[in-house]
N, C-alpha and C positions, 0 to 999 in steps of 0.2 A: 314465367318459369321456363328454364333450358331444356331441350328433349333430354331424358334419360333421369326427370326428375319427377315425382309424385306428391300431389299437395295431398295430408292428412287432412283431413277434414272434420275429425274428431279434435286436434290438438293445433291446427292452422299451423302446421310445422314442413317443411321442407325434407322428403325423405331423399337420398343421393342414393342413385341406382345404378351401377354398371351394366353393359349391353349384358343380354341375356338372366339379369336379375329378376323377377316378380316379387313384386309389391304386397304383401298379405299384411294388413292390422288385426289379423291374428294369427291364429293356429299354433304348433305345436315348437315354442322355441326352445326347448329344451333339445331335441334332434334334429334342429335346421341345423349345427353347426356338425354334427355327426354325420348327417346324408349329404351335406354338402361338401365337407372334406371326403368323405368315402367315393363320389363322382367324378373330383379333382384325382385322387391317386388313380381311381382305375382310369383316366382318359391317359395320365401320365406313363403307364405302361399298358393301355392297350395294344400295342403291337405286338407283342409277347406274351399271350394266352399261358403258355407254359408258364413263365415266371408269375403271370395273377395267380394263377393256382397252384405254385408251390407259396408264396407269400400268403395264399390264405389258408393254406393250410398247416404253415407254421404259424399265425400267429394264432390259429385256432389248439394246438399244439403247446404254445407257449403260454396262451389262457387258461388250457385245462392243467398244464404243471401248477399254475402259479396255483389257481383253486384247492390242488390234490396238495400242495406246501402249505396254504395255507388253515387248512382243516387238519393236516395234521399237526401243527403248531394250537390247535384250537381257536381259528380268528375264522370267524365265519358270519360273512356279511347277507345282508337281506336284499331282497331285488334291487330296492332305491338305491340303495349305497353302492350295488355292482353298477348299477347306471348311473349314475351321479359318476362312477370312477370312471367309468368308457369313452363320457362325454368330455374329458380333462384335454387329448391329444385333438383330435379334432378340433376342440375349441382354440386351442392354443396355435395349431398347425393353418385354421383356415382362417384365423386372423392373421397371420404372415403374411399366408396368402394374399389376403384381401387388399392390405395397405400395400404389399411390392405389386399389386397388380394394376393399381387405382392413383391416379395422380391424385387425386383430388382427397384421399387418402393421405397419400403419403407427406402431401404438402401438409396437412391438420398432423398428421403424427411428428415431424418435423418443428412444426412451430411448438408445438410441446416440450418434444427434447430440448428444444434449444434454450424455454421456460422455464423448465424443471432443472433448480438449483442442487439439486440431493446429486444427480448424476455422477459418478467419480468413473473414468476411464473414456476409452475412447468409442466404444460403440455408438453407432449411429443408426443401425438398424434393426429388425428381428429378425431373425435366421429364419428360411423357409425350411419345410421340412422334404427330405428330397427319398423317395421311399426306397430306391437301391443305394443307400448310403448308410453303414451301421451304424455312424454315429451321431446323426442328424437328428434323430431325436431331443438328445441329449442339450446337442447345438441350440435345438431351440427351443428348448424349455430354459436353457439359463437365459438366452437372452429376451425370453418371458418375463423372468424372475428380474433383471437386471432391469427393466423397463415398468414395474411393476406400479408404479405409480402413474406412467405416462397412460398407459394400455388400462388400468383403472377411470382417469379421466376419460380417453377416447371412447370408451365404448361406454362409458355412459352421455352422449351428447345421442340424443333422441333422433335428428335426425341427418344421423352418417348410419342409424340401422344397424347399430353393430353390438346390442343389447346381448342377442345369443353368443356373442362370442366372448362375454364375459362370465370370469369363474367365480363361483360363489367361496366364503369362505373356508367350506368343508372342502370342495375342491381345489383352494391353494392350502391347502395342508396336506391334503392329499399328495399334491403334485410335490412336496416338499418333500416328500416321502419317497415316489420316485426316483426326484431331482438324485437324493441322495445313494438310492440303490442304481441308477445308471452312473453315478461317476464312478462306485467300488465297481461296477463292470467295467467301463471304460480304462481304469485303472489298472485291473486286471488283465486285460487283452494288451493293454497297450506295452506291459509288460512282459508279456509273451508268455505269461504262467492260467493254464485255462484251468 
């Protein structure tokens, strides 16, 4: 076994670790991929105290609009379903992450794409998500959506560990749902009509 790898011992499986990863066969995967993107954006603009806390102050902001919209339209969701929706960007953003960070990564998502006959166009990668960028989001949820099968296989292979980072069904429906309300913003801005 190479350093930076973990034998499971429950399943005799190879887990692939990047420096500074830990090893856990269990705990809570449902917000590994949420604490873990949330650690990545604040290292990303820690130098800038001012901009993390007007960033989280807007999206805390742009949370409360979207709840106060959607109570008055009468759509009103239950804890699991507000957490089930929180964990959708994260999950999506720290698998970018993960595969642009990791050779060993990117070379497995690679021999995928290169597999995967469905593909039509020219992408080859998935957009990371860059947090002073407005429309980076957007960027990479489609090319989420666009890889949808790759990103399916990859994060189901047991041991590249990348289980949390896959979305359950309710959550790409979800995220289909976004996908659609950021292009009519995107659309909108880019047209210069706010």
């Amino acid at each position: 076994m190479r350093a930076g790898e973990v034998l499971n011992a429950s399943t005799e499986e190879e887990i692939v670790l990047e420096s500074g990863d830990e090893y856990s066969d269990s705990g809570d995967e449902d917000n590994f991929a949420v604490n873990e993107e949330a650690d990545a954006t604040i290292e990303e603009v820690e130098e800038d105290e001012g901009q993390t806390a007007h960033n989280d102050q807007v999206a805390k902001s742009v949370q409360e609009r979207a709840v106060q919209y959607m109570q008055s339209h009468h759509v009103y969701l239950d804890a699991d379903e507000v957490e089930e929706a929180l964990q959708i960007f994260p999950r999506v953003a720290g698998l970018a992450r993960r595969v642009h960070d990791s050779s060993t990564l990117k070379e497995k998502f690679d021999k995928l794409v290169s597999e995967t006959e469905s593909l039509e166009g020219n992408r080859t990668a998935l957009v990371r998500r860059v947090p002073t960028r407005w429309n980076s989001d957007l960027d990479c949820l489609l090319a989420h959506f666009y890889f949808k099968e790759v990103i399916e296989q990859l994060t189901a292979i047991p041991s590249l560990g990348l289980k949390h980072y896959s979305l359950s069904d309710s959550q790409w429906k979800l995220a289909e749902d976004v996908r659609e309300i950021l292009l009519v913003r995107a659309n909108i801005l880019l047209s210069g009509h706010n």
